[in-house]
N, CA, C and O atoms as a printed pandas DataFrame, in Angstrom:
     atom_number atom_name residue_name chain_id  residue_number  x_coord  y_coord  z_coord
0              1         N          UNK        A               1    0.851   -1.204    0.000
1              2        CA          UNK        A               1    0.000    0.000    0.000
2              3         C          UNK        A               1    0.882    1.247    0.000
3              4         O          UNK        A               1    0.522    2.217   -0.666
4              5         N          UNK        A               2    1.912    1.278    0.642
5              6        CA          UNK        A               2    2.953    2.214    0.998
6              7         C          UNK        A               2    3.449    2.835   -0.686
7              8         O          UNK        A               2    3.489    3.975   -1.150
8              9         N          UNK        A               3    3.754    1.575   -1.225
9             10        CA          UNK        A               3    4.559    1.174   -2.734
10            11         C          UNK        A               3    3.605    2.420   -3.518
11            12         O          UNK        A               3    4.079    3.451   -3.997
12            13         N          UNK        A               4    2.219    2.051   -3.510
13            14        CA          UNK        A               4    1.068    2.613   -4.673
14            15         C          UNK        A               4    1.106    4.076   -4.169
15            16         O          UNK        A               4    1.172    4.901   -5.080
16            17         N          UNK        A               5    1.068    4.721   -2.535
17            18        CA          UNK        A               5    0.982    5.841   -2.562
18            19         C          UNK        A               5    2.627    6.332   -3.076
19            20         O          UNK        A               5    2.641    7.139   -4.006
20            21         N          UNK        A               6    3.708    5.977   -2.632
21            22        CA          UNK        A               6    5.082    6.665   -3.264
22            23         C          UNK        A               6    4.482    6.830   -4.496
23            24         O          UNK        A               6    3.908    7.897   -4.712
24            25         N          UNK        A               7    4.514    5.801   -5.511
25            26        CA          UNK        A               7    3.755    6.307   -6.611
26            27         C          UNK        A               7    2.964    7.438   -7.042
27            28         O          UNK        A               7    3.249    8.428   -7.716
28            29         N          UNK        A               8    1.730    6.982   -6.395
29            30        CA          UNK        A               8    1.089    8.259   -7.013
30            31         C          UNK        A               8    1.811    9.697   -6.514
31            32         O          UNK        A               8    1.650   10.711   -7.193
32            33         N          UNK        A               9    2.667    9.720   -5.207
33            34        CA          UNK        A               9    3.193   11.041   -4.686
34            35         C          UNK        A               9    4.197   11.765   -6.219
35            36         O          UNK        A               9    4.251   12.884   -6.729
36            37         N          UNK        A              10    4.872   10.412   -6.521
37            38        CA          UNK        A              10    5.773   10.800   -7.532
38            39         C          UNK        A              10    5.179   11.543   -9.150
39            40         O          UNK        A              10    5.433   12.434   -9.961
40            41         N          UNK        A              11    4.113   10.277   -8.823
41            42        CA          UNK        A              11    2.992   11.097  -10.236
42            43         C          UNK        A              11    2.593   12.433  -10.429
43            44         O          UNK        A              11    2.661   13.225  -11.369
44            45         N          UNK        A              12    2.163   12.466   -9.293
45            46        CA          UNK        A              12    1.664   14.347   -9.032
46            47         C          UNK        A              12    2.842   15.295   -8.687
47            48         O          UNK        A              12    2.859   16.513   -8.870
48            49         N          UNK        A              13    3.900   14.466   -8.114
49            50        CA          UNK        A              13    5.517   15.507   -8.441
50            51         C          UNK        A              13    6.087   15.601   -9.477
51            52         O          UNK        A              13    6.577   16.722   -9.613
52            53         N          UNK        A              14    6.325   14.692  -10.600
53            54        CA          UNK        A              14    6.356   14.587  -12.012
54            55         C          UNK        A              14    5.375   15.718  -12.906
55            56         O          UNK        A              14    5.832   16.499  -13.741
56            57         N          UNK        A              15    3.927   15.605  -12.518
57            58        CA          UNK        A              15    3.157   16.324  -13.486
58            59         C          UNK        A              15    3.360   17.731  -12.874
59            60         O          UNK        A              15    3.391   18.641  -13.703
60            61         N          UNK        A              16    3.523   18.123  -11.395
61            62        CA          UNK        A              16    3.787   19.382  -10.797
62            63         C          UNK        A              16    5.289   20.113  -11.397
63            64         O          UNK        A              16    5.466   21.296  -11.691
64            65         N          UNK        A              17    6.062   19.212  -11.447
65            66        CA          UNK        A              17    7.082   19.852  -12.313
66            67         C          UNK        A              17    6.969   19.420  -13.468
67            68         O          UNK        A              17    6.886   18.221  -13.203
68            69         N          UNK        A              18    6.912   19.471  -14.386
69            70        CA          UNK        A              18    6.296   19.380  -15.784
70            71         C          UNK        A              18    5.864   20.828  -16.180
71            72         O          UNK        A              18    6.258   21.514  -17.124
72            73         N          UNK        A              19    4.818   21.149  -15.069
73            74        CA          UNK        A              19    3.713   22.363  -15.204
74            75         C          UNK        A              19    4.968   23.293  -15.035
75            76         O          UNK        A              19    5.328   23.981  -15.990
76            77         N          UNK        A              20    5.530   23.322  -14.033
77            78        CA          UNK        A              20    6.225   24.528  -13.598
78            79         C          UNK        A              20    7.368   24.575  -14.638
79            80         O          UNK        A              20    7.211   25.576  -15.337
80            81         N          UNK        A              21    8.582   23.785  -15.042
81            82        CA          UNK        A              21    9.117   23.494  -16.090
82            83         C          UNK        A              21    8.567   24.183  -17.335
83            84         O          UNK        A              21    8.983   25.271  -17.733
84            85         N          UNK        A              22    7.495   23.395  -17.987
85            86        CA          UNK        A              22    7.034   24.482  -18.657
86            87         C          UNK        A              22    6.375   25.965  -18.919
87            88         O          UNK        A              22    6.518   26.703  -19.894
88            89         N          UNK        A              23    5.710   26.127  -17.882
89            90        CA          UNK        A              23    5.887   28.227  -17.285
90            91         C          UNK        A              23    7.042   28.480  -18.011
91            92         O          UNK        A              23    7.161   28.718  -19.213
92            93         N          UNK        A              24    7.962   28.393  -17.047
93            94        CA          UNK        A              24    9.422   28.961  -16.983
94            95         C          UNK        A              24    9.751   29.009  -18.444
95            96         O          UNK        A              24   10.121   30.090  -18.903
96            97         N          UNK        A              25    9.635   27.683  -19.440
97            98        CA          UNK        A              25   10.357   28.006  -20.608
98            99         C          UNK        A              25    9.655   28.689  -21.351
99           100         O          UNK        A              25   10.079   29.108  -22.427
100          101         N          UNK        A              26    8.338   28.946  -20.867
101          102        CA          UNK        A              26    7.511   29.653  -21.897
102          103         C          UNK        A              26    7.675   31.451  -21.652
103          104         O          UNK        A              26    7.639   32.324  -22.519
104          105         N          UNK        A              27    7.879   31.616  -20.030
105          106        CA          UNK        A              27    8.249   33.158  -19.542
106          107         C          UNK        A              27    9.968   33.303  -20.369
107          108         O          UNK        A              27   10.624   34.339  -20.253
């Protein structure tokens, strides 16, 4: 259970920087 939430934590830190990553190259 531990395994699936790291996961999803990483998922939504992946797509959270993604978002922000792209801002930046677009400013």
């Amino acid at each position: 259970m531990k395994q699936v939430d790291d996961s999803l934590v990483e998922k939504i830190f992946t797509r959270r920087t993604q978002k922000s990553r792209g801002e930046k190259c677009h400013s």
